[in-house]
FIDREN-991630 format. One record per residue (C-alpha): residue in one letter; chain; x, z, y; residue number from 1. Coordinates in steps of 0.05 Angstrom, whole numbers, plus 5000, padded with zeros to 4 digits. Example, Ala and Ser with C-alpha at 12.3 -4.5 7.8 and 13.67 -1.06 7.14 Angstrom:
<filos>
+-----+-------+------+------+------+-----+
! res ! chain !   c1 !   c3 !   c2 !   n !
+-----+-------+------+------+------+-----+
!   A !     A ! 5246 ! 5156 ! 4910 !   1 !
!   S !     A ! 5273 ! 5143 ! 4979 !   2 !
+-----+-------+------+------+------+-----+
</filos>
This chain:
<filos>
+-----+-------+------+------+------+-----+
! res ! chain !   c1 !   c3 !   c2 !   n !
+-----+-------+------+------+------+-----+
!   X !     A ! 5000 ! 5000 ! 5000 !   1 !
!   X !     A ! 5024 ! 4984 ! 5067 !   2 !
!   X !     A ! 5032 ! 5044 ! 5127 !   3 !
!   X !     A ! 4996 ! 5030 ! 5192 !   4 !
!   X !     A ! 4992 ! 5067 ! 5260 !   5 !
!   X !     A ! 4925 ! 5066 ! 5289 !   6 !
!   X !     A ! 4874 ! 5107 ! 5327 !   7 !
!   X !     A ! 4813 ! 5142 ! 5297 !   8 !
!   X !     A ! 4753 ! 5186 ! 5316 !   9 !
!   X !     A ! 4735 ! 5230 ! 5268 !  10 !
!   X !     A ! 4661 ! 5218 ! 5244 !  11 !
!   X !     A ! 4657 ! 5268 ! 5180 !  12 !
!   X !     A ! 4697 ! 5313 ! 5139 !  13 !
!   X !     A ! 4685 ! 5354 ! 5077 !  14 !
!   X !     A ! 4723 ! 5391 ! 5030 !  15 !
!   X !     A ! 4767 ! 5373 ! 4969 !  16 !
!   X !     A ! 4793 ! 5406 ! 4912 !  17 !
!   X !     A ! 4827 ! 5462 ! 4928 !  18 !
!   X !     A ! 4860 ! 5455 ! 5004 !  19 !
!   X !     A ! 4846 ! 5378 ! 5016 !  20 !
!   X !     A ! 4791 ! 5350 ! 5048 !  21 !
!   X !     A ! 4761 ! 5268 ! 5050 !  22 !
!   X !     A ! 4751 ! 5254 ! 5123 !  23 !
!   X !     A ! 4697 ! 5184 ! 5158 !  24 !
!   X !     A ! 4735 ! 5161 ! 5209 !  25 !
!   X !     A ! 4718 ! 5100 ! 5262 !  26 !
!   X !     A ! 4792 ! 5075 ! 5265 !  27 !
!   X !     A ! 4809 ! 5021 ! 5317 !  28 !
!   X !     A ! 4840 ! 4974 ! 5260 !  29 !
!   X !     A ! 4797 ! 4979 ! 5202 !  30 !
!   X !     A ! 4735 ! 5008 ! 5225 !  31 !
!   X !     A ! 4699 ! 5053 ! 5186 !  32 !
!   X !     A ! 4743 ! 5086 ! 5135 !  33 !
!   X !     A ! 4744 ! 5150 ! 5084 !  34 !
!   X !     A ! 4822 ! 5179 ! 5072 !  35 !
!   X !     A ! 4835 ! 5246 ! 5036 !  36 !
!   X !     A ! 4880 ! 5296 ! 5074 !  37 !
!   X !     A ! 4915 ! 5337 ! 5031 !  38 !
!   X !     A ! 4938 ! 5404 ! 5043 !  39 !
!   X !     A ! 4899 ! 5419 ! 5099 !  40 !
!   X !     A ! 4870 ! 5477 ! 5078 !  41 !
!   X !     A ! 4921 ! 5518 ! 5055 !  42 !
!   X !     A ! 4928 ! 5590 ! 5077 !  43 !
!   X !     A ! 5011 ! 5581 ! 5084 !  44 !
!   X !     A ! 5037 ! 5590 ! 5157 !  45 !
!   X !     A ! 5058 ! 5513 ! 5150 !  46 !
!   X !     A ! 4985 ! 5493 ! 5142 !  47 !
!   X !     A ! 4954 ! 5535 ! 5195 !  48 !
!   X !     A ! 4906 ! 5500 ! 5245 !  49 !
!   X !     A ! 4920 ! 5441 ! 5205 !  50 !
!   X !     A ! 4843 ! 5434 ! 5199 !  51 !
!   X !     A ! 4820 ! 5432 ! 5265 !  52 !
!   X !     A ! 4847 ! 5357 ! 5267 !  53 !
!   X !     A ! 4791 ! 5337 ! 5228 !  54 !
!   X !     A ! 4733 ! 5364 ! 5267 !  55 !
!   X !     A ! 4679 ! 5314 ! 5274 !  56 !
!   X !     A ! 4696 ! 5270 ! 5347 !  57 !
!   X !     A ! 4767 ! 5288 ! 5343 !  58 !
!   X !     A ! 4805 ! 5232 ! 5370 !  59 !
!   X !     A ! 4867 ! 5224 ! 5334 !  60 !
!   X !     A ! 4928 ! 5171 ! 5323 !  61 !
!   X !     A ! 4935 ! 5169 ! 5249 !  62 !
!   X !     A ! 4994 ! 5129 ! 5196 !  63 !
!   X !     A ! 4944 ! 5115 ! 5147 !  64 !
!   X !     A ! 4963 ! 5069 ! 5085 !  65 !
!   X !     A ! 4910 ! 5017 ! 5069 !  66 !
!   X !     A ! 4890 ! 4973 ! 5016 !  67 !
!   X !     A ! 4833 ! 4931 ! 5029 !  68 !
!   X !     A ! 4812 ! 4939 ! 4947 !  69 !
!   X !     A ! 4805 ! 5015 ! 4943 !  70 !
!   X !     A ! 4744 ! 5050 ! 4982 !  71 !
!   X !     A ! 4786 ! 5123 ! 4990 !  72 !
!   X !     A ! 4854 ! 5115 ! 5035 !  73 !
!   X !     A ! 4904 ! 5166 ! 5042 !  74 !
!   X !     A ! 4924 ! 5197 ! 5118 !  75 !
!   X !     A ! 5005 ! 5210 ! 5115 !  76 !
!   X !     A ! 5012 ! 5240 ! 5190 !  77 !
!   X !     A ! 4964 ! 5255 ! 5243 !  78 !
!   X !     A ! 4968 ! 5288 ! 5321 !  79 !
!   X !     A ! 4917 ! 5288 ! 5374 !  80 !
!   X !     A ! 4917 ! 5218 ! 5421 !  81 !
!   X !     A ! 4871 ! 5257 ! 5465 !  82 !
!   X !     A ! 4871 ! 5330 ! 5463 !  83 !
!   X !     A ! 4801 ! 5362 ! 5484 !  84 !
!   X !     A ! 4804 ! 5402 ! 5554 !  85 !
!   X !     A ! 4730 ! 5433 ! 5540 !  86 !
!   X !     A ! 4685 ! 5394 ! 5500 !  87 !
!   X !     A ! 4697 ! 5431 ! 5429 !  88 !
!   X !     A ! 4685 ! 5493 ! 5469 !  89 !
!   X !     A ! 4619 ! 5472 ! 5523 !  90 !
!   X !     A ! 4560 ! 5485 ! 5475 !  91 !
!   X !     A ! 4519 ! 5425 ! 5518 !  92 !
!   X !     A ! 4580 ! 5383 ! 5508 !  93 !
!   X !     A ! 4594 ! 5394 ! 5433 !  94 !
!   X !     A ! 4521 ! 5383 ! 5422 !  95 !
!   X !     A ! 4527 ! 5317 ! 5464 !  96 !
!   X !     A ! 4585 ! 5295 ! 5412 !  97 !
!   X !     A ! 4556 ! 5314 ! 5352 !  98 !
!   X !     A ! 4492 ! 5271 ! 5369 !  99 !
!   X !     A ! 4526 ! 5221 ! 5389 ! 100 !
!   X !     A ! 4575 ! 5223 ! 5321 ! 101 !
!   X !     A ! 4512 ! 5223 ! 5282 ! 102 !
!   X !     A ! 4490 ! 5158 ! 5313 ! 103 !
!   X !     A ! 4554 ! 5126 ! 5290 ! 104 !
!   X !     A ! 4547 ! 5152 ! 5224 ! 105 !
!   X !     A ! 4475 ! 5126 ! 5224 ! 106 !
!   X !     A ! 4499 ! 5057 ! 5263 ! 107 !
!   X !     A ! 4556 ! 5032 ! 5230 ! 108 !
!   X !     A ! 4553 ! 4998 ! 5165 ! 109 !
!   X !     A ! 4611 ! 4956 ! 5149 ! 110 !
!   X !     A ! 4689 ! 4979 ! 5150 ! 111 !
!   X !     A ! 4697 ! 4919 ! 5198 ! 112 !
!   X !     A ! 4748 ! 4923 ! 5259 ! 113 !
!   X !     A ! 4723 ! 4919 ! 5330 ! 114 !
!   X !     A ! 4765 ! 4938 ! 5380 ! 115 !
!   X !     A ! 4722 ! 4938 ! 5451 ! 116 !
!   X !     A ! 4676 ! 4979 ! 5412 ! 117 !
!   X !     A ! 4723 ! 5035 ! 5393 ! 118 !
!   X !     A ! 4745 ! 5024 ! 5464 ! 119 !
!   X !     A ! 4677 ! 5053 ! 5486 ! 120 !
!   X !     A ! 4671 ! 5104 ! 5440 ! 121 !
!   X !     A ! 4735 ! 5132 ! 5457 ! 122 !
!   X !     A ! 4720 ! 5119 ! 5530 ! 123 !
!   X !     A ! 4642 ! 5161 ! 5530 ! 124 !
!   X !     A ! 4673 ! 5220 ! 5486 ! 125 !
!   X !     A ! 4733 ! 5227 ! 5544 ! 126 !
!   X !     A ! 4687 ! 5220 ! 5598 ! 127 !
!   X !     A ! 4642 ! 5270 ! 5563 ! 128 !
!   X !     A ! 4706 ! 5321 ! 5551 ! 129 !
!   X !     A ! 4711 ! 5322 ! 5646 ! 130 !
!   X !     A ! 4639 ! 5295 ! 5665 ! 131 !
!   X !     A ! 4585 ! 5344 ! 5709 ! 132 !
!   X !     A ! 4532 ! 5378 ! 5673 ! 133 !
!   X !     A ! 4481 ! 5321 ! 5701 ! 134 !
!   X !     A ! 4530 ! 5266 ! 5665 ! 135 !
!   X !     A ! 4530 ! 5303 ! 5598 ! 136 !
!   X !     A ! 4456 ! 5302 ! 5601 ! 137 !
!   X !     A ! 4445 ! 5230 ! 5625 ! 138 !
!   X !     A ! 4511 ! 5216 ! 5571 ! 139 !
!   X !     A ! 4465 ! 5201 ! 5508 ! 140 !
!   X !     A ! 4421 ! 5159 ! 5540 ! 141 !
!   X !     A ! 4467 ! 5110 ! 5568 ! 142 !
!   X !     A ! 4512 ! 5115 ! 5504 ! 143 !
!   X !     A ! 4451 ! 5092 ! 5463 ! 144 !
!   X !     A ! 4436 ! 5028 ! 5503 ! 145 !
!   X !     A ! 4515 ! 5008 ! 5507 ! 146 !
!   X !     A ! 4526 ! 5014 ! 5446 ! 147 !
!   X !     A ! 4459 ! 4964 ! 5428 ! 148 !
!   X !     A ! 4498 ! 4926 ! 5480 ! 149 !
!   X !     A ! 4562 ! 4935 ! 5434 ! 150 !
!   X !     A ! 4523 ! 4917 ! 5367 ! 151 !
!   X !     A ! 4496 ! 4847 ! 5403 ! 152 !
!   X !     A ! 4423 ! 4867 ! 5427 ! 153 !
!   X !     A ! 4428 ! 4878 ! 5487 ! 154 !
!   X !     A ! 4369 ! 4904 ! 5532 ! 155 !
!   X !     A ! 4354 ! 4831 ! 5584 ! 156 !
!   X !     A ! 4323 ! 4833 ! 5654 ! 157 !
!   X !     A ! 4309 ! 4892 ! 5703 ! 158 !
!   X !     A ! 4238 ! 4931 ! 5716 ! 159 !
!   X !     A ! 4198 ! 4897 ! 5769 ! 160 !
!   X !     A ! 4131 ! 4886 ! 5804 ! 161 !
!   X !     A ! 4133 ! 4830 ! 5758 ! 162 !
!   X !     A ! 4170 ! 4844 ! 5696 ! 163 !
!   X !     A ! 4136 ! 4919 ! 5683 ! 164 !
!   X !     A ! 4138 ! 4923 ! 5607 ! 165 !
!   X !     A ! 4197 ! 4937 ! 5557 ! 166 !
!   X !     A ! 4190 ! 4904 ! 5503 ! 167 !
!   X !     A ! 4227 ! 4949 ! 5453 ! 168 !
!   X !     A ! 4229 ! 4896 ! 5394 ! 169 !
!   X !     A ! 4257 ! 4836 ! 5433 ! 170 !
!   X !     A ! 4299 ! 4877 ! 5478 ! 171 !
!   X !     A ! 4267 ! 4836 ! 5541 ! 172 !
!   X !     A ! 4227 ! 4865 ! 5614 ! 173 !
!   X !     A ! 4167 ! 4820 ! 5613 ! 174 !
!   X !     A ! 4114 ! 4809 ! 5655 ! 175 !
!   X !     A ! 4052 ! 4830 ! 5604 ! 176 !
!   X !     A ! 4046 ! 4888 ! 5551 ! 177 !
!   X !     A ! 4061 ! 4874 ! 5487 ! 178 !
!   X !     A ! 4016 ! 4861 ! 5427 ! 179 !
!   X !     A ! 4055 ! 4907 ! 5389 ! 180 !
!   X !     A ! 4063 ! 4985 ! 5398 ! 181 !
!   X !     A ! 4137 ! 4982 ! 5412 ! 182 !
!   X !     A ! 4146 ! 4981 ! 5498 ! 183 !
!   X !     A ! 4143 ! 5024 ! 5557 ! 184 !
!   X !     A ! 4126 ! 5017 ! 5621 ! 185 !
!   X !     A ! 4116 ! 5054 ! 5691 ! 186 !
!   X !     A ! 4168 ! 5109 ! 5686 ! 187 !
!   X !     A ! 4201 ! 5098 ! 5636 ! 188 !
!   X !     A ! 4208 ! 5029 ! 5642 ! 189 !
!   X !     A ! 4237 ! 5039 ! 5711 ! 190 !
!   X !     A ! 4295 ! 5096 ! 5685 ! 191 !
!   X !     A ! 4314 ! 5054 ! 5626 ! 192 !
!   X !     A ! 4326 ! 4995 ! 5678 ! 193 !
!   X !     A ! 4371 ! 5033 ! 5719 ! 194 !
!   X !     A ! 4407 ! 5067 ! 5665 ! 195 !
!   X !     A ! 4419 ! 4996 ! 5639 ! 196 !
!   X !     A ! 4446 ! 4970 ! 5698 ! 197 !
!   X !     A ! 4503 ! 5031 ! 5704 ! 198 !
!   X !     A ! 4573 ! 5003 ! 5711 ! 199 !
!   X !     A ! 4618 ! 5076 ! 5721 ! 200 !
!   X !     A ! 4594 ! 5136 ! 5675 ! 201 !
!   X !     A ! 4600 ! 5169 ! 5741 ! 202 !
!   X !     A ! 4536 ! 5134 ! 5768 ! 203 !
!   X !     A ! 4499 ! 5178 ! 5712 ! 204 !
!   X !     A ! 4508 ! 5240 ! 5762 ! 205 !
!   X !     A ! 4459 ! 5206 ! 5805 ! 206 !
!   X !     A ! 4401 ! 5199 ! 5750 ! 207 !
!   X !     A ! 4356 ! 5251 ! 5762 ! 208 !
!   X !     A ! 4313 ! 5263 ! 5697 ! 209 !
!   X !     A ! 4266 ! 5327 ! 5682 ! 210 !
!   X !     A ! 4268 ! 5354 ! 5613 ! 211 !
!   X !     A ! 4197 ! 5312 ! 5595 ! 212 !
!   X !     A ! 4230 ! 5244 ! 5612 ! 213 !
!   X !     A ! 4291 ! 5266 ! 5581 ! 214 !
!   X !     A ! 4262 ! 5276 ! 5513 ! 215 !
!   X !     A ! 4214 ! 5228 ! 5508 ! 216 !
!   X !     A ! 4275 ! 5166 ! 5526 ! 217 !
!   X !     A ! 4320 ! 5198 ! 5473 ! 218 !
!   X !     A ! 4261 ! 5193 ! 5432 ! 219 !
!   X !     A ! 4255 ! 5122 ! 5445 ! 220 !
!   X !     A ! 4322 ! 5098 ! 5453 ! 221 !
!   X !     A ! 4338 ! 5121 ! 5387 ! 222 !
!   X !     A ! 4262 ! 5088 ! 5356 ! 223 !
!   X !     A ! 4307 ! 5026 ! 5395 ! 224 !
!   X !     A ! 4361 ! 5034 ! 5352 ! 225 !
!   X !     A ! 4317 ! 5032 ! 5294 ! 226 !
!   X !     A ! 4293 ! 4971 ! 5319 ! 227 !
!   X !     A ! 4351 ! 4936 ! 5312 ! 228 !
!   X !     A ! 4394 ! 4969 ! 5255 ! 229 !
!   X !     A ! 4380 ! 4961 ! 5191 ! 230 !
!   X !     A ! 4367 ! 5029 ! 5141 ! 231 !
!   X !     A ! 4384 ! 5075 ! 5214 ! 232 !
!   X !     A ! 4336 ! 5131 ! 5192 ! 233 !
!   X !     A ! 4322 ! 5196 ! 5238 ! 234 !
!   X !     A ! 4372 ! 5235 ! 5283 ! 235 !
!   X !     A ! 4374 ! 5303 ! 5249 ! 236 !
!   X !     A ! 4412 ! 5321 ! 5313 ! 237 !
!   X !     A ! 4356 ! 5295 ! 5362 ! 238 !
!   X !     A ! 4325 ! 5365 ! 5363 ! 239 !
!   X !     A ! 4376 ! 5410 ! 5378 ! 240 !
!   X !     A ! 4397 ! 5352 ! 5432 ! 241 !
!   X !     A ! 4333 ! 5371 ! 5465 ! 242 !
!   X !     A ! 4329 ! 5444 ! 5462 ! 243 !
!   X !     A ! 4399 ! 5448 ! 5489 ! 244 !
!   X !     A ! 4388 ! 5401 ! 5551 ! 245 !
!   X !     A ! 4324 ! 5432 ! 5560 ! 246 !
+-----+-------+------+------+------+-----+
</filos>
């Protein structure tokens, strides 16, 4: 098997055997990949702290050895690309990443490379590790309509006078309501829009959403996703999300 350097964010770990664990990681070269870590877990002074590595949205530069036949890859070193200043410590925060790791565990399928989307992962977990509380909040929303963006359905158009619906299924504004259940309007309609048309995560600090709105556009944004994902399933996360951001 060949060595390779490349980044990962860490999407899953569980324990093996004894002191290893298998890790999901989104790596920048391979995509989606499972690697056992051994050692990890052992009690010795050399493998102290060893473990915290492999918390879920850990963002790490790995040498992993690869071969494209076997479905379990092995991790030889590992150190932090982008060491956390508060977001495995800020309850909102770590709730933010968690959700947002559980949509990536839900959303990608295939261990298939794609760089500008690791790019925004990387980029949303970093900006949620220094952002204001109001960007945390507003964080999963936007996160959930890039990354359709990412995937290749994109949301089209802007609310209008003339263009008041949503149509959830084609991912279009349009000028009259759907024949199916799947839109919004009004509101809703009109937040999604402006989310949509954000350009700096900093522009989320300007979103002001009550706790209502808030819920009910995670609660579409991910029926969205659904939309347009095969197998995607529920957001076990989605709850907590919303007691926490109140």
């Amino acid at each position: 098997m060949q060595l390779h350097n490349t980044k990962g964010i860490v999407l899953r770990t569980v324990k093996y055997g004894e002191s290893s664990v298998i890790t999901t990681v989104y790596t920048e070269l391979f995509g989606v990949q499972s690697y056992i870590v051994k050692g990890v877990r052992q009690s010795s002074k050399k493998s102290s702290g060893k473990s915290t590595y492999f918390q879920a949205a850990a963002i790490l530069d790995l040498s992993v050895y690869h071969n494209e036949q076997k479905h379990l890859q092995f991790i030889k070193e590992y150190a932090w690309a982008f060491p956390y200043q508060s977001l495995m410590f800020d309850v909102i925060k770590n709730c933010v990443a968690m959700y947002i790791v559980e949509i990536l565990l839900h959303a990608l399928k295939q261990p298939e490379a794609n760089p500008e989307l690791f790019n925004f992962i990387e980029e949303t977990l970093q900006q949620l590790d220094k952002g204001s509380l109001t960007e945390t909040a507003n964080l999963p929303l936007y996160f959930m309509l890039r990354l359709g963006t990412e995937l290749g359905f994109q949301i089209q158009g802007i609310y209008s006078n003339a263009t008041p619906y949503l149509d959830l299924r084609e991912g279009f504004f349009v000028e009259n309501e759907p024949i199916h259940p799947n839109f919004i309007t009004t509101e809703l309609a009109d937040i999604t829009s402006q989310i949509n048309s954000i350009v700096f995560y900093s522009d989320l600090s300007h979103i002001k959403l009550n706790k209502i709105v808030r819920r009910k556009l995670l609660e579409i944004f991910g029926q969205y996703l659904s939309l347009h994902i095969s197998d995607f399933g529920s957001l076990k996360s989605l709850a907590v999300l919303q007691e926490i951001l109140g």
